[in-house]
mmCIF file of the N, C-alpha and C atoms, coordinates in Angstrom:
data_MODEL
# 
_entry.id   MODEL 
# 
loop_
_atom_site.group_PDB 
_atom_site.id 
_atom_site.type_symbol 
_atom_site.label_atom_id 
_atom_site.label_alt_id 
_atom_site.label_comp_id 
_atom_site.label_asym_id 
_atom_site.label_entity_id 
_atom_site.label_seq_id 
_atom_site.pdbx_PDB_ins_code 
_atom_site.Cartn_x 
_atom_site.Cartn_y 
_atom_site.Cartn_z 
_atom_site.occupancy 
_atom_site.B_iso_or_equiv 
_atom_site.pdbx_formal_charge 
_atom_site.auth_seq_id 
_atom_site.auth_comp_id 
_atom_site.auth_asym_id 
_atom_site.auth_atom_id 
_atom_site.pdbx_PDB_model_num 
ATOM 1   N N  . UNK A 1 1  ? -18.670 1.484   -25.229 1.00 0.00 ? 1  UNK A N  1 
ATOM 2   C CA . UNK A 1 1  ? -18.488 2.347   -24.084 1.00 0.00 ? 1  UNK A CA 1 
ATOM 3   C C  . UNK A 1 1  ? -18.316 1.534   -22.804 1.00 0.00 ? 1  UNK A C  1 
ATOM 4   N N  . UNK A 1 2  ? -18.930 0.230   -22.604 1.00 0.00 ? 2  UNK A N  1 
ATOM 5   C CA . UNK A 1 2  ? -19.085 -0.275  -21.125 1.00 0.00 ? 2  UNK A CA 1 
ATOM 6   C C  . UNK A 1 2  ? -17.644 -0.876  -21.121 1.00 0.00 ? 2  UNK A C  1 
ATOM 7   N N  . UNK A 1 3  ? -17.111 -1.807  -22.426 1.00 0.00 ? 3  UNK A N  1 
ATOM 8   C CA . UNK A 1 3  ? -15.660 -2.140  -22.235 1.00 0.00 ? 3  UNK A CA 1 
ATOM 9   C C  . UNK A 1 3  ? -14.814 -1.182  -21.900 1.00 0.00 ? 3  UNK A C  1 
ATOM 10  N N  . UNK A 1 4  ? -15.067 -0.172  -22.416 1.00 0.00 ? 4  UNK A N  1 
ATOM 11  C CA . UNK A 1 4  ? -13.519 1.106   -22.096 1.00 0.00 ? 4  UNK A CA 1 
ATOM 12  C C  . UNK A 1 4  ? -13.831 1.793   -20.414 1.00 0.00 ? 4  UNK A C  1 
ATOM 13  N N  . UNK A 1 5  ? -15.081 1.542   -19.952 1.00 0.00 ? 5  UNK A N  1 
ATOM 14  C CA . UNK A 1 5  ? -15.337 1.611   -18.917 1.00 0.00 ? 5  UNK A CA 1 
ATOM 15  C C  . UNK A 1 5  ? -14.664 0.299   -17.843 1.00 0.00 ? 5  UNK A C  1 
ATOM 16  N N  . UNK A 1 6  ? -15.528 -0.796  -18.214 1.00 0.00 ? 6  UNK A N  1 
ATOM 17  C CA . UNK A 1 6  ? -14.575 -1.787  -17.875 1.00 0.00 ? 6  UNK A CA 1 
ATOM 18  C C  . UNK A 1 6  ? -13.294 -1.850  -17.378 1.00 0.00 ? 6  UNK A C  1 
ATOM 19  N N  . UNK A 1 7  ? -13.100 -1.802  -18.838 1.00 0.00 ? 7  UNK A N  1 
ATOM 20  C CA . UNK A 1 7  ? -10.835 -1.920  -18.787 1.00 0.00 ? 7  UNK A CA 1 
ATOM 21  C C  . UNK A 1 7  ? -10.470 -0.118  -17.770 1.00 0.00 ? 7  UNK A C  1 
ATOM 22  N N  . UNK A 1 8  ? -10.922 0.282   -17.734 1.00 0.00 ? 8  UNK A N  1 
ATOM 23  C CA . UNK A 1 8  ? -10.437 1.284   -16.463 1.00 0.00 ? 8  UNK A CA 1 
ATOM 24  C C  . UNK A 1 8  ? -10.248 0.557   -15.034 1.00 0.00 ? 8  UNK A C  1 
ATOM 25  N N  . UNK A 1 9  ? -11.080 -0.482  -15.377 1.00 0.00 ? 9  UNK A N  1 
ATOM 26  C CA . UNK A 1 9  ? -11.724 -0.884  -13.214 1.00 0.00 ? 9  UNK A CA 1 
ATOM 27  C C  . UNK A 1 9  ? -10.274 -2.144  -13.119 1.00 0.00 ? 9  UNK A C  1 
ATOM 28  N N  . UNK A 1 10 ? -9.957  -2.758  -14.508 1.00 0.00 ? 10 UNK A N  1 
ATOM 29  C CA . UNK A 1 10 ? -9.795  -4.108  -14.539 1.00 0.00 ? 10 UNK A CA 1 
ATOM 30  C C  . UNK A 1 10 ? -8.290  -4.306  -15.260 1.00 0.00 ? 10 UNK A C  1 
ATOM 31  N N  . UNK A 1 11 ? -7.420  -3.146  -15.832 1.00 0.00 ? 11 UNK A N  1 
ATOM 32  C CA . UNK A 1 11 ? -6.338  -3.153  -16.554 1.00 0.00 ? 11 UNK A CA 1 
ATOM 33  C C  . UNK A 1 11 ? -5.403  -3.217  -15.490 1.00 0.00 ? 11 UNK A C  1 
ATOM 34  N N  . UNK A 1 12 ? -5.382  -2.265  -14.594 1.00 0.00 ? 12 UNK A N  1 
ATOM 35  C CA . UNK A 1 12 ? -4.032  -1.940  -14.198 1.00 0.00 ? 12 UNK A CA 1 
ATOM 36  C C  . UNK A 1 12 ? -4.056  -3.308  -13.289 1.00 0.00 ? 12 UNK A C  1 
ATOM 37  N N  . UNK A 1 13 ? -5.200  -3.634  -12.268 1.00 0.00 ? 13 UNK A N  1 
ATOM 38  C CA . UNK A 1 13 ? -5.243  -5.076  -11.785 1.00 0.00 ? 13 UNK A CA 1 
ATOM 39  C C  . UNK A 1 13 ? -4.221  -6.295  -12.239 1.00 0.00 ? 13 UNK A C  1 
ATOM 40  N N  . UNK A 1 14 ? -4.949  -5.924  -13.198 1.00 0.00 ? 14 UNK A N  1 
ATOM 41  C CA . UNK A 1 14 ? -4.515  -7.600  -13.968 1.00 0.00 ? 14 UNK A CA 1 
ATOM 42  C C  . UNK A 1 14 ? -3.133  -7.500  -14.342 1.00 0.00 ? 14 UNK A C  1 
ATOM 43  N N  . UNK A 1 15 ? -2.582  -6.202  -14.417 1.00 0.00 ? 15 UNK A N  1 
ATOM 44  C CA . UNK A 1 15 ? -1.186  -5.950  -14.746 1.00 0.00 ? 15 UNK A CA 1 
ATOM 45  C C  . UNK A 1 15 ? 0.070   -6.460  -13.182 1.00 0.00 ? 15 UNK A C  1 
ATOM 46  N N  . UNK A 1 16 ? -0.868  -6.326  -12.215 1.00 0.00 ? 16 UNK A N  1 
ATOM 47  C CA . UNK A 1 16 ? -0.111  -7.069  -11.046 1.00 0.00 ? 16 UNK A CA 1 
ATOM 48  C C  . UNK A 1 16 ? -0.869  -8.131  -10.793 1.00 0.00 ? 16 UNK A C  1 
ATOM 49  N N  . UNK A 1 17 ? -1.437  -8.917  -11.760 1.00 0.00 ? 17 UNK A N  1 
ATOM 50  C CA . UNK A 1 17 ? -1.673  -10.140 -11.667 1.00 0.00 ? 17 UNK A CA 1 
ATOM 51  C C  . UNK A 1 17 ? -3.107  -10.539 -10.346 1.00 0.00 ? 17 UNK A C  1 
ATOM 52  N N  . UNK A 1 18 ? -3.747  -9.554  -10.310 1.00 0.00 ? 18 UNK A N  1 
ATOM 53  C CA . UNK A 1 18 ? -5.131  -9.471  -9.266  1.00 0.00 ? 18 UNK A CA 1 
ATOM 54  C C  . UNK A 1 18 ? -6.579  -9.532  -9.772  1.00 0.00 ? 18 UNK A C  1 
ATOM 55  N N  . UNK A 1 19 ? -6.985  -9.333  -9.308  1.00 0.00 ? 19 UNK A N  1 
ATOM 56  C CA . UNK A 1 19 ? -8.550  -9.467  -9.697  1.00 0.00 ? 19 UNK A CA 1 
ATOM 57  C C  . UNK A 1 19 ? -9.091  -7.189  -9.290  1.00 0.00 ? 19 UNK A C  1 
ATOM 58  N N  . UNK A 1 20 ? -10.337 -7.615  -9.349  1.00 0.00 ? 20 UNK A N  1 
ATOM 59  C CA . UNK A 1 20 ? -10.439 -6.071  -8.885  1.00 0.00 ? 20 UNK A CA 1 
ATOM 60  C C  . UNK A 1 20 ? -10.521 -5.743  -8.064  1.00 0.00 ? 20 UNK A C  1 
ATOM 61  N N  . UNK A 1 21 ? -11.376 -7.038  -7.336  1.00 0.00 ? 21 UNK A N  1 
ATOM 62  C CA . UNK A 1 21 ? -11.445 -6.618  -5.485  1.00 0.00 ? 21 UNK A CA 1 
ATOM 63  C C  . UNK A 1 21 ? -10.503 -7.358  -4.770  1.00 0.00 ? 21 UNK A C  1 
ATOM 64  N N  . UNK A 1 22 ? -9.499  -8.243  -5.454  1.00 0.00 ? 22 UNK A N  1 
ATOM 65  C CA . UNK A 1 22 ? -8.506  -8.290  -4.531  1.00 0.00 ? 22 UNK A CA 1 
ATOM 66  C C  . UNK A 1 22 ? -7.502  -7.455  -4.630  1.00 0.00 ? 22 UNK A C  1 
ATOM 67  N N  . UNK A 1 23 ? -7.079  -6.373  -5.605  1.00 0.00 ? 23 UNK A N  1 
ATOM 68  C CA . UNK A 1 23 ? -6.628  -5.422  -5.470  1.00 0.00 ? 23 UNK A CA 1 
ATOM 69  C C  . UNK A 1 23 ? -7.304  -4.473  -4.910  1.00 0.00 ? 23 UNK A C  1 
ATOM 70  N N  . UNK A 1 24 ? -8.347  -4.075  -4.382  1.00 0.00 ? 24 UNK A N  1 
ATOM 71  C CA . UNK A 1 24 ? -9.071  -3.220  -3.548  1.00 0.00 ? 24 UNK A CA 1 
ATOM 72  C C  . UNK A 1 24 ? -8.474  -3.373  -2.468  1.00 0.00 ? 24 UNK A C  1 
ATOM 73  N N  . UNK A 1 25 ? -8.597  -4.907  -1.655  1.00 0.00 ? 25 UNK A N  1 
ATOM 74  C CA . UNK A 1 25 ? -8.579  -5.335  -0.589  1.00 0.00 ? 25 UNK A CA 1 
ATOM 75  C C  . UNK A 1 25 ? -6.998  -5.242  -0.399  1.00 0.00 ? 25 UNK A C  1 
ATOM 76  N N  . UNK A 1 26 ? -5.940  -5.027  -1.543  1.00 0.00 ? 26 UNK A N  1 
ATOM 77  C CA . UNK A 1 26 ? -4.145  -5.026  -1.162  1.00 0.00 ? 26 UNK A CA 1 
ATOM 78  C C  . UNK A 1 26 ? -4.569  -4.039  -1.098  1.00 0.00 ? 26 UNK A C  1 
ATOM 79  N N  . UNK A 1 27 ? -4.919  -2.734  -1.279  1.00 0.00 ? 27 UNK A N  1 
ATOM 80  C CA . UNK A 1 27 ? -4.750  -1.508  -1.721  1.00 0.00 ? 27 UNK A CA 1 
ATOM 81  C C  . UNK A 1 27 ? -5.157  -0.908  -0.239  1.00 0.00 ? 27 UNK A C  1 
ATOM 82  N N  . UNK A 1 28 ? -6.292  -1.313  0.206   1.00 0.00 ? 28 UNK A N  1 
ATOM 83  C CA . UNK A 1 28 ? -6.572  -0.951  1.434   1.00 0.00 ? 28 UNK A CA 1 
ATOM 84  C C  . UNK A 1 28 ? -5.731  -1.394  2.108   1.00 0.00 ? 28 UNK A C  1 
ATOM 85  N N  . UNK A 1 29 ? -5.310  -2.838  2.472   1.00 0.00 ? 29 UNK A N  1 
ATOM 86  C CA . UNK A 1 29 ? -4.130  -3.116  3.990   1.00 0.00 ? 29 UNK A CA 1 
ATOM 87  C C  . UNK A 1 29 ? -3.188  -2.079  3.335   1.00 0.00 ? 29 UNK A C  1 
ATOM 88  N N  . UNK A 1 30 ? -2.540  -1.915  1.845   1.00 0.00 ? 30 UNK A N  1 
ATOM 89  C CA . UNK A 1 30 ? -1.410  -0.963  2.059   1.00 0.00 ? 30 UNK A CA 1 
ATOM 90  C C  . UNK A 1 30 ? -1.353  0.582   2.545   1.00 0.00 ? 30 UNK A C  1 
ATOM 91  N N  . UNK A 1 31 ? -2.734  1.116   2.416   1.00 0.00 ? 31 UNK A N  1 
ATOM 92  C CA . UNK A 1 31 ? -3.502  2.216   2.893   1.00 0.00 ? 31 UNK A CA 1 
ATOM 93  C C  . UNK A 1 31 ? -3.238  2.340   4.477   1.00 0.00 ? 31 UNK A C  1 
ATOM 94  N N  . UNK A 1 32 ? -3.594  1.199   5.121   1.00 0.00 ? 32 UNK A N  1 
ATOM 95  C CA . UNK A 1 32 ? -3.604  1.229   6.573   1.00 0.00 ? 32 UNK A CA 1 
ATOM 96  C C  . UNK A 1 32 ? -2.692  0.880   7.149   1.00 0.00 ? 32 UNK A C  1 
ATOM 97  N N  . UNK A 1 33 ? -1.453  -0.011  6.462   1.00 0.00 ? 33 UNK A N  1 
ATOM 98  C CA . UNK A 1 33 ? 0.054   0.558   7.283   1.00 0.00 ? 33 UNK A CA 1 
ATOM 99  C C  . UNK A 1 33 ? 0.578   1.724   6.872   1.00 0.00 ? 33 UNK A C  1 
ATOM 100 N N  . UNK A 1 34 ? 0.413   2.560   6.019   1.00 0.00 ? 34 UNK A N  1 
ATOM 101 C CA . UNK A 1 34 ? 0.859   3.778   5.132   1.00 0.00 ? 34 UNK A CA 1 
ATOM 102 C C  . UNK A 1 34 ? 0.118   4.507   6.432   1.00 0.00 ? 34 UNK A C  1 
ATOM 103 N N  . UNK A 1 35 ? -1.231  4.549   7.000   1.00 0.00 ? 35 UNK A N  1 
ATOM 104 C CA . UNK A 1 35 ? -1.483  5.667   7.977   1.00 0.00 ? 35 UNK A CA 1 
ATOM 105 C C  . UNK A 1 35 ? -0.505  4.961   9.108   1.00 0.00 ? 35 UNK A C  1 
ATOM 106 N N  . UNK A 1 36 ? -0.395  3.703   9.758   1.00 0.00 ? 36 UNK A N  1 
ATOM 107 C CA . UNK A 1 36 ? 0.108   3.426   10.849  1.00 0.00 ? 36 UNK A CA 1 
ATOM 108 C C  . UNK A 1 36 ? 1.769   3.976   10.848  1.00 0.00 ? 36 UNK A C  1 
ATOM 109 N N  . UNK A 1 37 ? 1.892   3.927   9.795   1.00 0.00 ? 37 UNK A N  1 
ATOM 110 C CA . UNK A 1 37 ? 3.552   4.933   9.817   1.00 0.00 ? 37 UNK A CA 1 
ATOM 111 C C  . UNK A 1 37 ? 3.450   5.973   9.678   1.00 0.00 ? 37 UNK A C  1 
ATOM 112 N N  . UNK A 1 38 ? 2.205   6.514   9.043   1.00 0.00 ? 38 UNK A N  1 
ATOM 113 C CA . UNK A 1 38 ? 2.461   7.843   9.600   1.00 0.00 ? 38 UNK A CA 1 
ATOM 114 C C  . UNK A 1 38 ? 1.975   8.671   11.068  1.00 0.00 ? 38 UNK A C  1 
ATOM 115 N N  . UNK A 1 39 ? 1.231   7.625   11.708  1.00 0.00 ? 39 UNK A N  1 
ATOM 116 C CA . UNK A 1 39 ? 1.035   7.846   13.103  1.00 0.00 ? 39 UNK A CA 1 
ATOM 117 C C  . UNK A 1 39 ? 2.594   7.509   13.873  1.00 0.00 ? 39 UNK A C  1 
ATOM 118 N N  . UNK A 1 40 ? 3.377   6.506   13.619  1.00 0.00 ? 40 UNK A N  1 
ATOM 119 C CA . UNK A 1 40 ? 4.501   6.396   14.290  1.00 0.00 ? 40 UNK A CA 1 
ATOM 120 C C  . UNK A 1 40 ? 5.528   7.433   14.402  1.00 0.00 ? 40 UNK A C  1 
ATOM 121 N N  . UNK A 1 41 ? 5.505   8.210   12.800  1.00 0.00 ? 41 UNK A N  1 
ATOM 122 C CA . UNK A 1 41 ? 6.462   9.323   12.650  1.00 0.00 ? 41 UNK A CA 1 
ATOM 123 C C  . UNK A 1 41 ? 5.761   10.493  13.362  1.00 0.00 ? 41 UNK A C  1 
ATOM 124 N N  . UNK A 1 42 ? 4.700   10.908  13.338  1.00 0.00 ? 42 UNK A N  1 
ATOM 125 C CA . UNK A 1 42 ? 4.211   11.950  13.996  1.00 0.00 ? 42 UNK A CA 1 
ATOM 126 C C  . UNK A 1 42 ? 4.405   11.925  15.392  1.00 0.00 ? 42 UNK A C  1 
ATOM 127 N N  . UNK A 1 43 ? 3.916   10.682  16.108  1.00 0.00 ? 43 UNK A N  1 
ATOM 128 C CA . UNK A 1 43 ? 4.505   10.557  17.473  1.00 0.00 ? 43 UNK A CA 1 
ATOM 129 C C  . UNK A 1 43 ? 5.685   10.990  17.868  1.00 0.00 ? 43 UNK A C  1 
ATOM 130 N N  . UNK A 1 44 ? 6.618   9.808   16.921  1.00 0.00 ? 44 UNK A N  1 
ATOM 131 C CA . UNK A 1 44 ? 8.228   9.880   16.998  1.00 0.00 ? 44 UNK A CA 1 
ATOM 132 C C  . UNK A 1 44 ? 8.692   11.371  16.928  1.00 0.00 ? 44 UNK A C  1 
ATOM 133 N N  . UNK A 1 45 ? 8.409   12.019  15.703  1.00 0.00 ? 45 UNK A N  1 
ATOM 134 C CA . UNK A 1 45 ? 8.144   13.694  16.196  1.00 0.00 ? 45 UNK A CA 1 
ATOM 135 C C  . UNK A 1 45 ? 8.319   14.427  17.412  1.00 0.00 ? 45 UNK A C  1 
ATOM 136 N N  . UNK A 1 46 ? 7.020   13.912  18.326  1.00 0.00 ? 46 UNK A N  1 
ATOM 137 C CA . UNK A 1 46 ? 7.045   14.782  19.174  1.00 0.00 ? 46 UNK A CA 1 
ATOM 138 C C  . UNK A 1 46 ? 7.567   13.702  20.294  1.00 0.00 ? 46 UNK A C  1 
ATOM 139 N N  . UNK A 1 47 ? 7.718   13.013  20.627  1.00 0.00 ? 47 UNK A N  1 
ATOM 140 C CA . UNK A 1 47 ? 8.336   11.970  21.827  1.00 0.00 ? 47 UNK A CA 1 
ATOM 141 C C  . UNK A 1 47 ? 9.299   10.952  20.685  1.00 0.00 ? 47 UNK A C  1 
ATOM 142 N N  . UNK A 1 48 ? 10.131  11.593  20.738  1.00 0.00 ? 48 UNK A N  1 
ATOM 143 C CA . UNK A 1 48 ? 11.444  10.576  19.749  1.00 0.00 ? 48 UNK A CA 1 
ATOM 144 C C  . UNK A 1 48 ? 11.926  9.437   20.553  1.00 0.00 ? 48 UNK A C  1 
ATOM 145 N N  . UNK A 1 49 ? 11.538  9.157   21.591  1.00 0.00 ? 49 UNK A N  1 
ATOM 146 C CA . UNK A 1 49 ? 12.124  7.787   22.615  1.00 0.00 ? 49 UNK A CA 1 
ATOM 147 C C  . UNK A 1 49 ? 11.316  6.674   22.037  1.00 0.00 ? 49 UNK A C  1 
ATOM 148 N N  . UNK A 1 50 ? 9.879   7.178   21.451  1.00 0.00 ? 50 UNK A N  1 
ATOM 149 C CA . UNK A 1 50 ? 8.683   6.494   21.137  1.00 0.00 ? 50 UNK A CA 1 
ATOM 150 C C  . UNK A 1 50 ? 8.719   5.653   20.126  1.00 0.00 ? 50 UNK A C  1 
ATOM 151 N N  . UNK A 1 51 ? 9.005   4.569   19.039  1.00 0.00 ? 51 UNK A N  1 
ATOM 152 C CA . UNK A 1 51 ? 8.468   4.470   17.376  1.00 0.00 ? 51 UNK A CA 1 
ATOM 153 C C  . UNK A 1 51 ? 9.713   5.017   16.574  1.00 0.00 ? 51 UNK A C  1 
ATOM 154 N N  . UNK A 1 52 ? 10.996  4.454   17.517  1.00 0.00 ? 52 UNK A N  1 
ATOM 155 C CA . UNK A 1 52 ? 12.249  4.535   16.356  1.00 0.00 ? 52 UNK A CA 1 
ATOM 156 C C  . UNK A 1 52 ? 12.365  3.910   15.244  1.00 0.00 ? 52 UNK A C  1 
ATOM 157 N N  . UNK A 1 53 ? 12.112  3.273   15.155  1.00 0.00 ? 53 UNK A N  1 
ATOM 158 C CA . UNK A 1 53 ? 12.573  2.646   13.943  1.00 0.00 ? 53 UNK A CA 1 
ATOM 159 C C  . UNK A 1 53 ? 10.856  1.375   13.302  1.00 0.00 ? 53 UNK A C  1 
ATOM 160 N N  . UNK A 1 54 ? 9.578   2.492   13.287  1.00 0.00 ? 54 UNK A N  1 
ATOM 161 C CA . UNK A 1 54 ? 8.981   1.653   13.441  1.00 0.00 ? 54 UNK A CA 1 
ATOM 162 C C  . UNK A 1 54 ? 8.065   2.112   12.003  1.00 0.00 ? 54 UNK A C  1 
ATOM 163 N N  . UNK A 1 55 ? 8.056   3.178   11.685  1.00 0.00 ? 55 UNK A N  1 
ATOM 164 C CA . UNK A 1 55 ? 7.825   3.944   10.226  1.00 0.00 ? 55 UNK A CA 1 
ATOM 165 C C  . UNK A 1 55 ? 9.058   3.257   9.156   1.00 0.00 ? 55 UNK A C  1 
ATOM 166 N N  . UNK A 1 56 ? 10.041  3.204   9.322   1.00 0.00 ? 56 UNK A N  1 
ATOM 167 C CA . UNK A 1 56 ? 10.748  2.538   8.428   1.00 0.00 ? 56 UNK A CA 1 
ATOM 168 C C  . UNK A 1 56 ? 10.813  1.365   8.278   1.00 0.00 ? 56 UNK A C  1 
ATOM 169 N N  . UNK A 1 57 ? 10.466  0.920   9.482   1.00 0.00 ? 57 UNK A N  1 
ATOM 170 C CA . UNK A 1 57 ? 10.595  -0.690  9.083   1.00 0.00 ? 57 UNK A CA 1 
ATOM 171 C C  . UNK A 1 57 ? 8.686   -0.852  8.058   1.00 0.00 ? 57 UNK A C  1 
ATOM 172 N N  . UNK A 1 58 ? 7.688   -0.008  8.490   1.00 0.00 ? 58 UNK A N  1 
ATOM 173 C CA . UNK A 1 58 ? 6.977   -0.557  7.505   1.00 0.00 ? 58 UNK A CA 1 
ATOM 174 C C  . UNK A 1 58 ? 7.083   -0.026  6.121   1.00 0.00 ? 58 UNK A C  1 
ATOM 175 N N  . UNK A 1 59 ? 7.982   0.846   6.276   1.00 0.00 ? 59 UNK A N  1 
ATOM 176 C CA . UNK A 1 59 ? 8.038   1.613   4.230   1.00 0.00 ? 59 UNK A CA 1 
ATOM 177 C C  . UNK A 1 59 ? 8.802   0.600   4.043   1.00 0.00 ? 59 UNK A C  1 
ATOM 178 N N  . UNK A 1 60 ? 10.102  -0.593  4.424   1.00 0.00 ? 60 UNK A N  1 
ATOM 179 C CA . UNK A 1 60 ? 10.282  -1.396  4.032   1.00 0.00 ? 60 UNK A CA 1 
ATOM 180 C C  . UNK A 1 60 ? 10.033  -2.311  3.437   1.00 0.00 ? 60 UNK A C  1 
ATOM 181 N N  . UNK A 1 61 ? 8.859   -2.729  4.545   1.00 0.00 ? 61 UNK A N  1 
ATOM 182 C CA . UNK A 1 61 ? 7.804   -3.876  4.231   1.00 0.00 ? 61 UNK A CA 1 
ATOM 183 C C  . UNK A 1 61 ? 7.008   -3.790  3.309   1.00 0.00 ? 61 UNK A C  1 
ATOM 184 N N  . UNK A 1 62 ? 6.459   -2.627  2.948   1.00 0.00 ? 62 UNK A N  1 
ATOM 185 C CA . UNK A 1 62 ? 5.634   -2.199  1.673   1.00 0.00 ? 62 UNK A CA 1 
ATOM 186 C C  . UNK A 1 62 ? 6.542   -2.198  0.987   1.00 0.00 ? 62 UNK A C  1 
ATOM 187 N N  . UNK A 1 63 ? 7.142   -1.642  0.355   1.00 0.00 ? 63 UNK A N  1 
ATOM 188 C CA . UNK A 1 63 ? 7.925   -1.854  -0.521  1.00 0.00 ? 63 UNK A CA 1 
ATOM 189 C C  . UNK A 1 63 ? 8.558   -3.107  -1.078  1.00 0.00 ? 63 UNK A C  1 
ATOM 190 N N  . UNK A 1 64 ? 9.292   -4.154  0.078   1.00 0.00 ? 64 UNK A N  1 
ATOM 191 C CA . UNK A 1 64 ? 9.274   -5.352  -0.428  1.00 0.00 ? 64 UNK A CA 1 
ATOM 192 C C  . UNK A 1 64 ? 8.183   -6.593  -0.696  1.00 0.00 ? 64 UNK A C  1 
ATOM 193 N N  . UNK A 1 65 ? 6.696   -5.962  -0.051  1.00 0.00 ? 65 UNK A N  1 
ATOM 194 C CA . UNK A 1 65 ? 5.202   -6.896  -0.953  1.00 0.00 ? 65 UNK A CA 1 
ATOM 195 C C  . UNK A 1 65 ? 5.664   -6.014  -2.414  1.00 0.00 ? 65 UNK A C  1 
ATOM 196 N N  . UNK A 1 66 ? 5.731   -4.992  -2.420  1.00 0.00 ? 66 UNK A N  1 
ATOM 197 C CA . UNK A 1 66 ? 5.307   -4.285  -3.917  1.00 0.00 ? 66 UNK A CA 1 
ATOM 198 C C  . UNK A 1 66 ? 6.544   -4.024  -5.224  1.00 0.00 ? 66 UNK A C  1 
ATOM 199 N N  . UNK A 1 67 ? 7.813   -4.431  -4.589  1.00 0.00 ? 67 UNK A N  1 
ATOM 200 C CA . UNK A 1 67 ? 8.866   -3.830  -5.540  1.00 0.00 ? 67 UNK A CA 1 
ATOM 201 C C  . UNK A 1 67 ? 8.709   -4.470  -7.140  1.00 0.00 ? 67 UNK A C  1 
ATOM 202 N N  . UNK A 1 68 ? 8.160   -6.224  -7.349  1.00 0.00 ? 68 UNK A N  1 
ATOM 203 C CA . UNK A 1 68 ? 8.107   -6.627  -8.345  1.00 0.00 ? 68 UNK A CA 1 
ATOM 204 C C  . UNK A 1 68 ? 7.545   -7.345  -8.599  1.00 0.00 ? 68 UNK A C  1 
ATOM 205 N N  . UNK A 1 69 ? 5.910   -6.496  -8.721  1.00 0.00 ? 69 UNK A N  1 
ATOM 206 C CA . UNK A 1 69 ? 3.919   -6.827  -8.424  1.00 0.00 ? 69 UNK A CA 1 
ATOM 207 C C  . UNK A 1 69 ? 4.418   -7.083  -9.842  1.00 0.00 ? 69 UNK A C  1 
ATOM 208 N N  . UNK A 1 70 ? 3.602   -8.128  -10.640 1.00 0.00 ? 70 UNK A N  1 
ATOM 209 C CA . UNK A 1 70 ? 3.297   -8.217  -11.982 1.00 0.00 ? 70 UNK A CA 1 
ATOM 210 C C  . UNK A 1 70 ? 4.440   -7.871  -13.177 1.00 0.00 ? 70 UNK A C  1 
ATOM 211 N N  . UNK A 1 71 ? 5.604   -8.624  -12.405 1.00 0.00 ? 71 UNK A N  1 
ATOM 212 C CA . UNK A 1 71 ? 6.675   -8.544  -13.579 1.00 0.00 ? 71 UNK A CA 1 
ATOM 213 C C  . UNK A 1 71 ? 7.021   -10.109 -13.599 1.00 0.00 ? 71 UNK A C  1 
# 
C-alpha cells in the first residue's frame, strides 16, 4: 500500500525528469505567472492601453519551459 501511495507523489515527477519538491517548486512559479497573466488580461480588459501584449508573451514563455519536459 505505501509504494502505490508513493508512486502517486513520485511517477509523474520523474516522468519530467524532477524530484517531488522540485516539481512542487516548477509547479508553483508556473502557478504564479499563470495568475500574473491573468491579472494582465483582466486589466487589459478593462483599460486595453494597459498589458498589450503582456499575457501572451507569458503563455509563451510557459509553454516554451514546458513544451518538451521529460522527452
Amino acid at each position: 500500500m505505501a509504494t502505490r501511495i508513493t508512486r502517486l507523489f513520485v511517477e509523474h515527477p520523474a516522468s519530467v525528469d524532477e524530484t517531488y519538491f522540485g516539481h512542487m517548486a516548477f509547479a508553483g512559479w508556473f502557478a504564479s505567472r499563470l495568475f500574473l497573466a491573468a491579472f494582465a488580461a483582466l486589466t487589459h480588459a478593462v483599460l486595453p492601453f494597459l498589458f498589450e501584449t503582456t499575457a501572451s508573451s507569458i503563455i509563451r514563455e510557459l509553454y516554451e519551459r514546458t513544451h518538451n519536459r521529460g522527452r
